[in-house]
C-alpha positions in Angstrom: -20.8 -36.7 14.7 -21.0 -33.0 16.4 -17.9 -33.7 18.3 -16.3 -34.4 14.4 -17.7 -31.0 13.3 -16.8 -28.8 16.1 -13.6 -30.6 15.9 -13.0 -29.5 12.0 -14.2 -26.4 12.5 -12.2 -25.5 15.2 -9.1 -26.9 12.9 -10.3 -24.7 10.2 -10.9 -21.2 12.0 -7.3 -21.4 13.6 -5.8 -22.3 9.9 -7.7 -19.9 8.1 -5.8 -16.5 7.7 -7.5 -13.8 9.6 -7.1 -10.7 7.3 -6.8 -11.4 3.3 -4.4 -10.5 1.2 -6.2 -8.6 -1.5 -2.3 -7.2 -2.6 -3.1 -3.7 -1.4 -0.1 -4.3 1.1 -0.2 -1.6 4.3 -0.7 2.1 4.0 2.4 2.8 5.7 5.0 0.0 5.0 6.6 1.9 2.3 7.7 4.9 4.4 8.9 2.6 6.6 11.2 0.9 4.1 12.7 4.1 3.0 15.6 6.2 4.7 14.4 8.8 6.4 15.2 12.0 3.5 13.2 10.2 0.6 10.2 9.8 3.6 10.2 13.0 4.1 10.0 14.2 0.3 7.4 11.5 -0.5 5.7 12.9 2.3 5.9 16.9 1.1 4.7 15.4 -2.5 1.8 14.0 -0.9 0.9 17.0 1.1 1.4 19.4 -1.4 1.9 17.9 -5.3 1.4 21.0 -6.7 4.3 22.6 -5.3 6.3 19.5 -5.7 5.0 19.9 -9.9 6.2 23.3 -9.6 9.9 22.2 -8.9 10.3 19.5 -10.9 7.9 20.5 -13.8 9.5 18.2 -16.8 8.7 14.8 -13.8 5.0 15.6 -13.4 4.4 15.9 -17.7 6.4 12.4 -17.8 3.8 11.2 -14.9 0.8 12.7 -16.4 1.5 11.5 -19.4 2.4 7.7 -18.5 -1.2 7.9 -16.5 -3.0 9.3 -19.5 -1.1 6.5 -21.7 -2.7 3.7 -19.6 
């Protein structure tokens, strides 16, 4: 009867996934999908929005005010 349980459990732990999907996907996938010119603006906008809301000033009301909608 232990030899049964070590046996399932053994069956179990290599089936089981070992990381779960809680849908929050990787932190850098999406940079990685992209070509390499929308990278680097989506990095700039990270690093500094509110230069990237200074240039594109009519984008960033539309933003805030889908955010503010929700």
């Amino acid at each position: 009867m232990i030899v049964r349980a070590v046996f399932w459990i053994a069956v179990v732990g290599v089936l089981m996934p070992h990381e779960p999907d809680l849908g929050l996907g990787r932190p850098g996938a999406v940079t990685s999908l992209l070509p390499a010119p929308a990278a680097a603006w989506i990095d700039n906008a990270v690093g500094a929005p509110r230069a990237a809301c200074d240039a594109h000033a009519e984008g960033c009301t539309t933003a805030l005010t889908m955010v503010d909608t929700l």
